[in-house]
Chimera marker file (.cmm) of the C-alpha trace (Angstrom):
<marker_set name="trace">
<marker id="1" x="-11.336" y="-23.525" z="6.570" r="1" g="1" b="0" radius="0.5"/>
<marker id="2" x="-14.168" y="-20.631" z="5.469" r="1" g="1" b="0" radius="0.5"/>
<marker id="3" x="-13.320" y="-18.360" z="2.445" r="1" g="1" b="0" radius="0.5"/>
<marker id="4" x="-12.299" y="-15.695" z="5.011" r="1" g="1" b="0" radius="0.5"/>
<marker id="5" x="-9.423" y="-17.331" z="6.624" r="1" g="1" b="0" radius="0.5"/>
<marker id="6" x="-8.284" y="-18.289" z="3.506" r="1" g="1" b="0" radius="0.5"/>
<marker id="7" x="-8.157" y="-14.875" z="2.935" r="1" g="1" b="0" radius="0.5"/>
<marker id="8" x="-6.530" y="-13.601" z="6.259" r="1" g="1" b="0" radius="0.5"/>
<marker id="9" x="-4.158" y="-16.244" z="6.143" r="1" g="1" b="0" radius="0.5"/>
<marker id="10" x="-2.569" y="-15.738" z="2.590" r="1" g="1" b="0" radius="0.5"/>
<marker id="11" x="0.445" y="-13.574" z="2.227" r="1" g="1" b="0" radius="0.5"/>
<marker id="12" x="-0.726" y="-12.255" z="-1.096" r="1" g="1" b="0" radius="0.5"/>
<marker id="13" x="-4.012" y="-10.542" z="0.461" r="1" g="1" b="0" radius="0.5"/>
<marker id="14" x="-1.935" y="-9.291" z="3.558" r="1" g="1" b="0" radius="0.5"/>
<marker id="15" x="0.848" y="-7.561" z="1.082" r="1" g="1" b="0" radius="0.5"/>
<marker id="16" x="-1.902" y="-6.181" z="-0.521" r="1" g="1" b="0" radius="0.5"/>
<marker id="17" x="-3.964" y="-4.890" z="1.835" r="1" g="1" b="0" radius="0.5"/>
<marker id="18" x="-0.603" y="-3.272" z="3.312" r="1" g="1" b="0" radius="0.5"/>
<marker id="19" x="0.073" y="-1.788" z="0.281" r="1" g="1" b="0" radius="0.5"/>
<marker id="20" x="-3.911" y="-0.525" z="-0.164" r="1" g="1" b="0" radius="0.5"/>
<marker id="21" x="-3.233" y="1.463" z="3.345" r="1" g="1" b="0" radius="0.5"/>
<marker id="22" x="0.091" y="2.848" z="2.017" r="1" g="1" b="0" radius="0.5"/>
<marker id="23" x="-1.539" y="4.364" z="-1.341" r="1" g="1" b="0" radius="0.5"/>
<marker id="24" x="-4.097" y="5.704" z="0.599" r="1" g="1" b="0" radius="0.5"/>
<marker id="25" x="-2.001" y="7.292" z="3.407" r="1" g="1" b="0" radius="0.5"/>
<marker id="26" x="-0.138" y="8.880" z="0.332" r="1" g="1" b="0" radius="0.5"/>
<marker id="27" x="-3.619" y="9.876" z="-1.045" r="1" g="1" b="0" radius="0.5"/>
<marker id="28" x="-4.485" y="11.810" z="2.092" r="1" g="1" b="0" radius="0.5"/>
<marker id="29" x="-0.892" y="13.337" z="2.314" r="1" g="1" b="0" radius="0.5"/>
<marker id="30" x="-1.035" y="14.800" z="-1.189" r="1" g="1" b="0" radius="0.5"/>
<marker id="31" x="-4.549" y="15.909" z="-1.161" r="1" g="1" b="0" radius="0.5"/>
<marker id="32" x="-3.797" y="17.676" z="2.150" r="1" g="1" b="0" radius="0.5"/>
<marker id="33" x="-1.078" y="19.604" z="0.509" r="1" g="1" b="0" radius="0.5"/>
<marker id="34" x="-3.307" y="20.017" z="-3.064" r="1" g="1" b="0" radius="0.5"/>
<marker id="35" x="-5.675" y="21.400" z="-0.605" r="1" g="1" b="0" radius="0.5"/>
<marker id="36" x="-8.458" y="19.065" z="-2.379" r="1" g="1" b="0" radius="0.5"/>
<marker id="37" x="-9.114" y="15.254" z="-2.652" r="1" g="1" b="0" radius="0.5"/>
<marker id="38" x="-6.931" y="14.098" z="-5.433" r="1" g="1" b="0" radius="0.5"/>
<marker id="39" x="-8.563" y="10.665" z="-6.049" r="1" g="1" b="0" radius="0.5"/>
<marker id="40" x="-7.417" y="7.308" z="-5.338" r="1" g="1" b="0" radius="0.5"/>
<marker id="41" x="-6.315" y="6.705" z="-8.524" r="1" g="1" b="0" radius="0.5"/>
<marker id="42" x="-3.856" y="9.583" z="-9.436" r="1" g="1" b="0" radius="0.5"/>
<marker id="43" x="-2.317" y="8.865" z="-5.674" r="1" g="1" b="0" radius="0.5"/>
<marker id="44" x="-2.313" y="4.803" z="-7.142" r="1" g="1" b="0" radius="0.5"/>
<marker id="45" x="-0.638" y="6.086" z="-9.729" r="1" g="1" b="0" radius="0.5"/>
<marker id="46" x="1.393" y="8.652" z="-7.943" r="1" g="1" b="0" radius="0.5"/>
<marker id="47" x="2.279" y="6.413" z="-5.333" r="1" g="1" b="0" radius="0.5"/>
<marker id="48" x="3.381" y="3.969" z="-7.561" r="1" g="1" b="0" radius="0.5"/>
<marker id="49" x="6.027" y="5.366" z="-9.961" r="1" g="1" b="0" radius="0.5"/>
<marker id="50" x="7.675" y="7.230" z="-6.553" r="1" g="1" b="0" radius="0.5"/>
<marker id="51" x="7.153" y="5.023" z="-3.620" r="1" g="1" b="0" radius="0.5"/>
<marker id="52" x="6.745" y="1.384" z="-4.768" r="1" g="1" b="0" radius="0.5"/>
<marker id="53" x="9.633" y="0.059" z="-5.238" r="1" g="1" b="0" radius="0.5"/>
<marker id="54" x="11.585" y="1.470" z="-2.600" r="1" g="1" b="0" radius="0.5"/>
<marker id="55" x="8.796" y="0.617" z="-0.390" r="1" g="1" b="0" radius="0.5"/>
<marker id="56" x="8.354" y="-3.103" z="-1.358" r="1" g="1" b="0" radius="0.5"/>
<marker id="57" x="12.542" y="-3.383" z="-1.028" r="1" g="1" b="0" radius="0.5"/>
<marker id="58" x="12.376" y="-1.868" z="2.265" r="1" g="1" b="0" radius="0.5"/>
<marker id="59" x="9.530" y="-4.687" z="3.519" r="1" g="1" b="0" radius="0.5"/>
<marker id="60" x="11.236" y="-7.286" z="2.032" r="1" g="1" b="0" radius="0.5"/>
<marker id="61" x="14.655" y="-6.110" z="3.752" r="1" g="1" b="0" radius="0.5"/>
<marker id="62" x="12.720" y="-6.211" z="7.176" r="1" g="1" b="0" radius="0.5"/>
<marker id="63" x="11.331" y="-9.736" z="6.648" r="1" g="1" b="0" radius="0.5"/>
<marker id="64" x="14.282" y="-10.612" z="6.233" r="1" g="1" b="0" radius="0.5"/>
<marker id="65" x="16.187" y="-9.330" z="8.971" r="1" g="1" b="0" radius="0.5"/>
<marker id="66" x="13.326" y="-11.098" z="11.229" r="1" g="1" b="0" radius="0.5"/>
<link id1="1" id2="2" r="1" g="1" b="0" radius="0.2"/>
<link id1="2" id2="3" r="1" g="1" b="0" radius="0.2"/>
<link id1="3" id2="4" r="1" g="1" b="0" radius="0.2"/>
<link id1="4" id2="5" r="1" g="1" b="0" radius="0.2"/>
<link id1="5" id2="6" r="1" g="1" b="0" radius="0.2"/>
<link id1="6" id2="7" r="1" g="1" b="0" radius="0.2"/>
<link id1="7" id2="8" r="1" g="1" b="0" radius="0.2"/>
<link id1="8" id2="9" r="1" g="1" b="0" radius="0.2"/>
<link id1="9" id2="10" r="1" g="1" b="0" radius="0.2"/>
<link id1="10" id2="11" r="1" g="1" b="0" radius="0.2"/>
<link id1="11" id2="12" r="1" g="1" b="0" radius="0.2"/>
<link id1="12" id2="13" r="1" g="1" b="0" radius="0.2"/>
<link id1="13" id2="14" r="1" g="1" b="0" radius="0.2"/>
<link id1="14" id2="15" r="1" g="1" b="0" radius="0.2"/>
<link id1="15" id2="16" r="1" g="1" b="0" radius="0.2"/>
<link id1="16" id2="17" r="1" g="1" b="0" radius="0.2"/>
<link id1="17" id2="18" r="1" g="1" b="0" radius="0.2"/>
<link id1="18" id2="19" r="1" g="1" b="0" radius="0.2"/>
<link id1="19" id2="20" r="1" g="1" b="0" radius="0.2"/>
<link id1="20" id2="21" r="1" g="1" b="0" radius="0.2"/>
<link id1="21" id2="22" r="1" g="1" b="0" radius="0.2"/>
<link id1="22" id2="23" r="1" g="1" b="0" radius="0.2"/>
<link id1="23" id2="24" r="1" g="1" b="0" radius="0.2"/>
<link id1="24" id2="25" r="1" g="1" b="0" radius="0.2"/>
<link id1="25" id2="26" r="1" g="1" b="0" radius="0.2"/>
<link id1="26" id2="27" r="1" g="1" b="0" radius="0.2"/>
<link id1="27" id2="28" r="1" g="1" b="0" radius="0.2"/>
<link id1="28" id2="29" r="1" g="1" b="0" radius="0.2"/>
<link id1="29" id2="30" r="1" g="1" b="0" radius="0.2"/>
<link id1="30" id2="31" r="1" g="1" b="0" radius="0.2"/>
<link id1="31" id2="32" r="1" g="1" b="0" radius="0.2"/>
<link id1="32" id2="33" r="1" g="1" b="0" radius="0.2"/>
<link id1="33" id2="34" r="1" g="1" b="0" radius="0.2"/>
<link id1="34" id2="35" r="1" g="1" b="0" radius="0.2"/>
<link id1="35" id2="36" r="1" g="1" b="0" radius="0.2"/>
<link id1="36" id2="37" r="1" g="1" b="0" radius="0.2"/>
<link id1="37" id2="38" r="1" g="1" b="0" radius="0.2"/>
<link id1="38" id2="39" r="1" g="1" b="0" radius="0.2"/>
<link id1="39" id2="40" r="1" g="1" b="0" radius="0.2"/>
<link id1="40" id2="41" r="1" g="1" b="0" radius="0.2"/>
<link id1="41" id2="42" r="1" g="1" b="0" radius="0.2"/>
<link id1="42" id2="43" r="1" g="1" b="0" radius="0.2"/>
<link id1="43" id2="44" r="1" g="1" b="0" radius="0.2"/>
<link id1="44" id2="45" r="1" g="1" b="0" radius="0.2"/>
<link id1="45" id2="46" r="1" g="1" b="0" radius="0.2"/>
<link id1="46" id2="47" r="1" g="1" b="0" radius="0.2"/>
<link id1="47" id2="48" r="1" g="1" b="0" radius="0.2"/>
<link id1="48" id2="49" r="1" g="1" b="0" radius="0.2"/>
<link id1="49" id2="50" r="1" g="1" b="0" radius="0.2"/>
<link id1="50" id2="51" r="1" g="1" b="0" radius="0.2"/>
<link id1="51" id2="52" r="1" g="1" b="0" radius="0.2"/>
<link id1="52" id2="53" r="1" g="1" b="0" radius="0.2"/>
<link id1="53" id2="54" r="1" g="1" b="0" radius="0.2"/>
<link id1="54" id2="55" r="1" g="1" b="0" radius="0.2"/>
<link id1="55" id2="56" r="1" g="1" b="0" radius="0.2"/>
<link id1="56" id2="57" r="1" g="1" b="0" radius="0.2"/>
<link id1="57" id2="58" r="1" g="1" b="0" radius="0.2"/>
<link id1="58" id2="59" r="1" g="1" b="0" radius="0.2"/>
<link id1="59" id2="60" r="1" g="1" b="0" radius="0.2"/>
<link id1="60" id2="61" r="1" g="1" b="0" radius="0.2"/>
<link id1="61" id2="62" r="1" g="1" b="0" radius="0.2"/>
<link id1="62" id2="63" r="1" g="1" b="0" radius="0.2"/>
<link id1="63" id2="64" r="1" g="1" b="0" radius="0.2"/>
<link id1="64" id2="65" r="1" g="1" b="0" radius="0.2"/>
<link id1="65" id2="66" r="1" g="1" b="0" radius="0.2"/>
</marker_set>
């Protein structure tokens, strides 16, 4: 197995890499309505005390129900 499909095939890198595309969806949704880029890591940030947890029950509720 090559370093990459270690990679593709570990849960760990695929929760992250969904959550990476979730922070920056929210980036681009609240720089749209700042009307400027508000950097990746006051969206992180952002993103995180609002949407995290709700977000990681809500993924975790639909593995579930799988």
């Amino acid at each position: 197995m090559h370093g990459g499909d270690l990679l593709n095939n570990s849960t760990l890198y695929r929760e992250f890499l969904a959550e990476r595309e979730e922070i920056l969806r929210h980036k681009w949704l609240e720089s749209e309505k700042a009307g400027r880029d508000i950097g990746f890591e006051r969206a992180l940030l952002d993103w995180m005390l609002k949407h995290r947890t709700p977000w990681r029950y809500a993924r975790a509720s639909a593995k579930r129900g799988r």
